[in-house]
N, C-alpha and C positions, 0 to 999 in steps of 0.2 A: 757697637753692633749695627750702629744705624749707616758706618762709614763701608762696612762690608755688604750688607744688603742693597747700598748704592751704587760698589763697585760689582755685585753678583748682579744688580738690576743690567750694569750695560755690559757686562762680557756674556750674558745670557742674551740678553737683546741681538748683539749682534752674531752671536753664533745662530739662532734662530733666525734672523732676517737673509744671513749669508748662506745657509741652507736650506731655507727655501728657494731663493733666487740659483742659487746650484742646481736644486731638484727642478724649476721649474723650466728654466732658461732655455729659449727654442719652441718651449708650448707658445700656438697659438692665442692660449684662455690663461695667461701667463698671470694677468692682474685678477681675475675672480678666483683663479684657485689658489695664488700665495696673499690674498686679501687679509686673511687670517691672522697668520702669523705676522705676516706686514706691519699691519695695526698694534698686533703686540709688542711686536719691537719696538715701536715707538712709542707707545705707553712705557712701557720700560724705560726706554733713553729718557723721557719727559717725567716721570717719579727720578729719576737717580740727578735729572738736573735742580728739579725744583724741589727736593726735599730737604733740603738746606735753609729754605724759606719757608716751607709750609709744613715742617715737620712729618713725622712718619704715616700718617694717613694715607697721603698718595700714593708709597709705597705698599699699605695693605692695600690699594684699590690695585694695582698694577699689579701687583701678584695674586691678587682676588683671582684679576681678570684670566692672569697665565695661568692657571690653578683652571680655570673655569672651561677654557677654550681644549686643554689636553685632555678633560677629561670628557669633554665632550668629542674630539675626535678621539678616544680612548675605545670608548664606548662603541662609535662607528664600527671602530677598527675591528673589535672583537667580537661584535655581529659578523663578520666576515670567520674571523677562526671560528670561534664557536661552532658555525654552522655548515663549516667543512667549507665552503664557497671560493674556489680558486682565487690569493690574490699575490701576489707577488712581495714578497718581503714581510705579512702579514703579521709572523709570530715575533721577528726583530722588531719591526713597526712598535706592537703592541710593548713592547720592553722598552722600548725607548721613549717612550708614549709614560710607561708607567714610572718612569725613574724623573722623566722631567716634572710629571703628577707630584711625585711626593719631594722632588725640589721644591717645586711651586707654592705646598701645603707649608711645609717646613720654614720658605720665608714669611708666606702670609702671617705664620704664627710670630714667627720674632717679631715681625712688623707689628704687628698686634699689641706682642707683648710693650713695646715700647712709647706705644700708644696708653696705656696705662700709668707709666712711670713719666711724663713728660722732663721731668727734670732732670735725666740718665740720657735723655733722646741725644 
């Protein structure tokens, strides 16, 4: 489990750093508004490299974190729908927001769980 959580840490990693860098490329404020996700992809790549050495920990912290950040722009995002407030892409936004959420929940838990059993890790 701990070999697929490492391989989901960097193919998530990099689908999220390469889409921000798609969505954002050309803005002026290119580094403060893909800061986010930026950060998280590297957290990601940095749990899937060194948990090999430091066992699954790092990876509950890195999907703590991805878990933490979507549901915090989740949340943004559906202040906007909720309240009718014109936004562009809003209700996909929000779906996609919410399916990365419960990736993110789902590995924290495996991560977790392996955490427990050290000697399965």
């Amino acid at each position: 489990m701990k070999g697929l959580l490492q391989v989901l840490a960097v193919m998530i990693g990099f689908l999220v750093a390469s889409g921000e860098i798609a969505r954002r490329w050309g803005d002026a404020h290119f580094i403060p508004l893909a800061l986010d996700y930026l950060a998280v992809a590297a957290l990601l790549f940095w749990a899937a490299w060194r948990a090999r050495d430091h066992g699954p920990a790092v990876l509950v912290a890195s999907w703590g974190v991805f878990s933490g950040v979507n549901l915090l722009l989740l949340m943004i995002n559906l202040d906007f729908v909720i309240h009718g407030i014109p936004k562009t892409g809003g209700v996909f936004y929000s779906v996609i927001l919410s399916l990365m959420l419960a990736l993110g929940l789902w590995a924290t838990w495996q991560a977790m769980r392996l955490t427990e059993r050290p000697e399965q890790a």
